[in-house]
C-alpha positions as CSV (number, residue, x, y, z in Angstrom):
1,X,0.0,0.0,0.0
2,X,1.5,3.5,-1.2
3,X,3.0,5.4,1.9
4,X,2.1,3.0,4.5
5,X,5.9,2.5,5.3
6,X,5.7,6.1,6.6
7,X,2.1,5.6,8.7
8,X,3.2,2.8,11.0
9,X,3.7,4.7,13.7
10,X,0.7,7.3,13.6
11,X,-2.4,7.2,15.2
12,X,-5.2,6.1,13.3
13,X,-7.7,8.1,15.2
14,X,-6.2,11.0,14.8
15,X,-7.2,13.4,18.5
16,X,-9.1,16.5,17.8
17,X,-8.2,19.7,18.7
18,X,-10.6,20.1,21.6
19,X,-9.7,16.6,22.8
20,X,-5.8,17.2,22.3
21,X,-6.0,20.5,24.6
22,X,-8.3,18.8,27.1
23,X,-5.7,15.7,27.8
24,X,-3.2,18.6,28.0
25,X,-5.2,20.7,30.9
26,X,-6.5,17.7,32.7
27,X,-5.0,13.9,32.0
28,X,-7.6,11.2,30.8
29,X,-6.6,9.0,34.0
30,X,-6.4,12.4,36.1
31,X,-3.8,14.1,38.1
32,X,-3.7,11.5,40.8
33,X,-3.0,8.4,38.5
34,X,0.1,11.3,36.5
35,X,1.3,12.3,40.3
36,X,1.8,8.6,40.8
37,X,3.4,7.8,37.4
38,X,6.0,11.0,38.1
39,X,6.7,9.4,41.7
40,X,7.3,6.0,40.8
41,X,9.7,7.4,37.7
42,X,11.4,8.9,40.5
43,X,11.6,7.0,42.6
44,X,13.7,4.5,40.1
45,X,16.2,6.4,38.9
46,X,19.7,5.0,39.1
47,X,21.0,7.2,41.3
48,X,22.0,8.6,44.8
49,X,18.7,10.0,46.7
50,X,21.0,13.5,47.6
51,X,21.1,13.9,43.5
52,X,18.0,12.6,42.5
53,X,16.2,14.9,45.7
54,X,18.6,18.2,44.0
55,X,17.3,17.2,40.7
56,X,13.7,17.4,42.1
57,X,14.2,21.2,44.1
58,X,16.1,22.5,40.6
59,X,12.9,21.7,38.9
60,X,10.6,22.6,41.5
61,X,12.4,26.0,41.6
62,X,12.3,26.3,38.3
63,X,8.0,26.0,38.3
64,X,8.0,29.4,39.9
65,X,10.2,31.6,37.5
66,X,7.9,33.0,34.3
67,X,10.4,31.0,31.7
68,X,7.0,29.0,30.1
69,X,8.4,26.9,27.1
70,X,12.0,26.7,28.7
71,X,11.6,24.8,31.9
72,X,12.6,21.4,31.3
73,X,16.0,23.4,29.8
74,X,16.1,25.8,32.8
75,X,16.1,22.7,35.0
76,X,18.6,20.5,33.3
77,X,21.0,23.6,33.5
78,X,20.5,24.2,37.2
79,X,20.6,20.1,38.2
80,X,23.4,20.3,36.2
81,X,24.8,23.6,38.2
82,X,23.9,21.9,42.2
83,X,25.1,17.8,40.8
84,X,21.9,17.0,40.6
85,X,20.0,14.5,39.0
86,X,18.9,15.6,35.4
87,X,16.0,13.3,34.6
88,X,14.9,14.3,38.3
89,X,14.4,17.9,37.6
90,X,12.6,17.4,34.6
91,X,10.4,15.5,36.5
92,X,10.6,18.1,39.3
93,X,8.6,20.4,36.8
94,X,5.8,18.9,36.9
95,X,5.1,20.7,40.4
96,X,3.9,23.3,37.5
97,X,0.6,22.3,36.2
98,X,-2.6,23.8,35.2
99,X,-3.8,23.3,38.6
100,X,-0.9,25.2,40.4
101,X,0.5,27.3,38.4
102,X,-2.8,30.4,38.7
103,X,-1.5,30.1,41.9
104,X,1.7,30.2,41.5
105,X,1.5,33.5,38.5
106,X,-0.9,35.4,40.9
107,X,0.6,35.2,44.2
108,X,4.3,35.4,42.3
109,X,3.2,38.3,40.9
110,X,1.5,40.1,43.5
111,X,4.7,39.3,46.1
112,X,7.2,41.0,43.0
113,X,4.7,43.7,42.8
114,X,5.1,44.3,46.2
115,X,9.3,43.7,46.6
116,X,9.4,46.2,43.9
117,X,7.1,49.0,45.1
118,X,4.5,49.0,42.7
119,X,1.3,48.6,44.3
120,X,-0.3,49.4,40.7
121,X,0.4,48.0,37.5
122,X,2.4,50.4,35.1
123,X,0.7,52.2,31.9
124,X,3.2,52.4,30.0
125,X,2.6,53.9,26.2
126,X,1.6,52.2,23.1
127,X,2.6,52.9,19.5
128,X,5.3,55.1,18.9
129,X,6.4,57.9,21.5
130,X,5.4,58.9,24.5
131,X,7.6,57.6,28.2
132,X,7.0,55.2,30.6
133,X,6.8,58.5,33.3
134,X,3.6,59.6,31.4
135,X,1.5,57.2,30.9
136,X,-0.7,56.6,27.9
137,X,-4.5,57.0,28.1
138,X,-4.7,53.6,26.1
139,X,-3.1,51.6,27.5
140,X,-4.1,48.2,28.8
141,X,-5.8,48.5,32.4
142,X,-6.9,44.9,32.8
143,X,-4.5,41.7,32.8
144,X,-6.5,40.4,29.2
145,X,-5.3,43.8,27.8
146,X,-1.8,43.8,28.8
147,X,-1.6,40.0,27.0
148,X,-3.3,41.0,24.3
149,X,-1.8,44.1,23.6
150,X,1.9,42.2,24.3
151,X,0.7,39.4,21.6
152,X,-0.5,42.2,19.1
153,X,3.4,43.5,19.6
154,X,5.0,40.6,19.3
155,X,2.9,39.4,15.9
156,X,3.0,43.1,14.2
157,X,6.6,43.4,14.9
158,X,7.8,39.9,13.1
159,X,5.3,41.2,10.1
160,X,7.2,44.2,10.0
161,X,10.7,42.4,9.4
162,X,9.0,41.6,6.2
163,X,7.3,44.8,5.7
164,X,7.7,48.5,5.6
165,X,6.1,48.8,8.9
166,X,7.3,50.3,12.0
167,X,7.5,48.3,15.0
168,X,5.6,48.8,18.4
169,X,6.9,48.0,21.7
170,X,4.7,49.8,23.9
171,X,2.4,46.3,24.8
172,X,5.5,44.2,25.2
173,X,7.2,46.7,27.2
174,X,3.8,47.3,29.5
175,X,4.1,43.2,29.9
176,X,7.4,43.3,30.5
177,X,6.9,45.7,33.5
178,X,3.4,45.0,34.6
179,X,3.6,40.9,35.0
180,X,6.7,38.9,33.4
181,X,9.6,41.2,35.6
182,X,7.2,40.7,38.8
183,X,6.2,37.5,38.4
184,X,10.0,36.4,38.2
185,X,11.3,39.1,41.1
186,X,8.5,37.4,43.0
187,X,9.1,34.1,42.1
188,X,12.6,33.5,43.4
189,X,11.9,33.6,46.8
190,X,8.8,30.8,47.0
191,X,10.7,28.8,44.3
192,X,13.7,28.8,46.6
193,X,11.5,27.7,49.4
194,X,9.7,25.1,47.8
195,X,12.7,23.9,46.4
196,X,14.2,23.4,49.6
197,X,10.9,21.8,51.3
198,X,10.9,19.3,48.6
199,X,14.6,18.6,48.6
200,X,14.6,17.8,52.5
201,X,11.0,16.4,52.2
202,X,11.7,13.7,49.1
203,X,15.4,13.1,50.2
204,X,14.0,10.5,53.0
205,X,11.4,8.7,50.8
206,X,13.9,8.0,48.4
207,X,16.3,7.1,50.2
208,X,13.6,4.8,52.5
209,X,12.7,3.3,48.9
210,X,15.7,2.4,47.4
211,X,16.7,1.0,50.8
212,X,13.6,-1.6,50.7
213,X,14.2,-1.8,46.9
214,X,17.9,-3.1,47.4
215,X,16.5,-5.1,50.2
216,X,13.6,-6.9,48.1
217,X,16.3,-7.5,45.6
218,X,18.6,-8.9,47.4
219,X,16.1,-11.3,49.2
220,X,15.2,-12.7,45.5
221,X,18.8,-13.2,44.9
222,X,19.3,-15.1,48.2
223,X,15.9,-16.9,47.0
224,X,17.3,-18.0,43.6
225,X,20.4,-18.8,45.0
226,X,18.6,-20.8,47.5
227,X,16.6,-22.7,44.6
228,X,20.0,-23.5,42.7
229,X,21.3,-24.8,45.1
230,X,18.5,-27.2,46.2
231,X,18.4,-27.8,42.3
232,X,22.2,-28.9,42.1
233,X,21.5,-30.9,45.6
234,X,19.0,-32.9,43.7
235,X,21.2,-33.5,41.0
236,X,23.8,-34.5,43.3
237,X,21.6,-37.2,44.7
238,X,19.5,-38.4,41.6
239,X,23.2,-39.0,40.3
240,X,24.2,-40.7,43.2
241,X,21.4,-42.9,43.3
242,X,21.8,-43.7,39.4
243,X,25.2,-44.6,40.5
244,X,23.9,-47.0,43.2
245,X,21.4,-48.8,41.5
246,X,23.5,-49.2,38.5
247,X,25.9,-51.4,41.1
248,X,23.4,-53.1,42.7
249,X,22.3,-54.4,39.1
């Protein structure tokens, strides 16, 4: 059949869209059944619980910073930074998920609004002109605006490498200021908390598991052992009786 060499491997119910985005916000066998899946994963690495339990508070830490698209890269580079276990911090990302991470943006956001003085968002200018000490009467006042207005930015501008347009900076540079620098200034500090919690909180469970792991192992070695040996004892003795009957005939 033409092309089927190249269809093996893809789906032949191809997900829909709506279907595709709902797995992604909430897992078919839900959170609890993709919590345990992560833990278990975790919990067999090959590897010392002090590294596995860094990897784990790099990716946690990671969760709280505003680097969306670049976390799984942000916490390979800081396992890698502490000696901590790589696959472990990937994992460690999952901490961010559409059910914690509102909390995580508002509250991070809020706490760097506050650590840098700005109990107000800025309103900074859009279009061309203008300064960020007089603020523009249309700019965005609501947190839809501000993400629009950066997405507008950010769409017009790559148009305009292609175009005679001028680009606009004023919605990417009201983001900027009014969410992504205080939602990372206000990150830091609860990401460096919870990465500690969970370092000193996982360190004993892994260390409890692979203890009872190496354990359980060892038992079944001692187990086959014990079989082999009965099995060569039998041996022994169906030989030696072959031995005697052949004499006594």
């Amino acid at each position: 059949m033409k092309g089927s060499k190249f269809n093996v491997f893809k789906r032949r119910d191809k997900k829909p869209v709506l279907i595709a985005a709902r797995d992604a916000l909430w897992p078919r066998t839900g959170w609890s059944r993709a919590f345990q899946y992560v833990k278990h994963r975790i919990n067999r690495l090959p590897d010392r619980p002090q590294r596995i339990a860094r990897g784990i508070a790099a990716g946690v830490f990671i969760s709280f910073t505003p680097f969306f698209g670049l976390h799984f890269f942000g916490a390979a580079a800081l396992a890698w930074i502490l000696r901590g276990n790589i696959i472990a911090s990937i994992l460690g990302t999952f901490f961010g998920n559409p059910l914690t991470f509102p909390i995580i943006a508002v509250s991070a956001t809020q706490f760097g609004r506050f650590i840098l003085g700005e109990d107000h968002p800025h309103q900074t200018e859009l279009g061309q002109g203008g300064s960020i000490l007089s603020p523009d009467p249309q700019a965005a006042t609501t947190l839809g605006e501000v993400f629009a207005r950066a997405g507008h930015d950010l769409v017009h501008n790559l148009y305009s490498v292609f175009t005679p347009a001028q680009t606009e900076w004023g919605g990417l540079k009201q983001f900027f200021e009014d969410v992504w620098l205080p939602y990372l200034v206000g990150g830091l500090l609860p990401g460096l908390i919870a990465g500690i919690v969970m370092y000193y909180v996982t360190l004993p469970f892994i260390s409890a598991y692979q203890n009872r792991r190496r354990a359980r192992l060892k038992e079944r070695l001692e187990q086959a052992r014990a079989k082999l040996a009965a099995r060569s004892r039998e041996r022994t003795e169906r030989r030696a009786s072959d031995k005697a009957a052949k004499r006594e005939s």
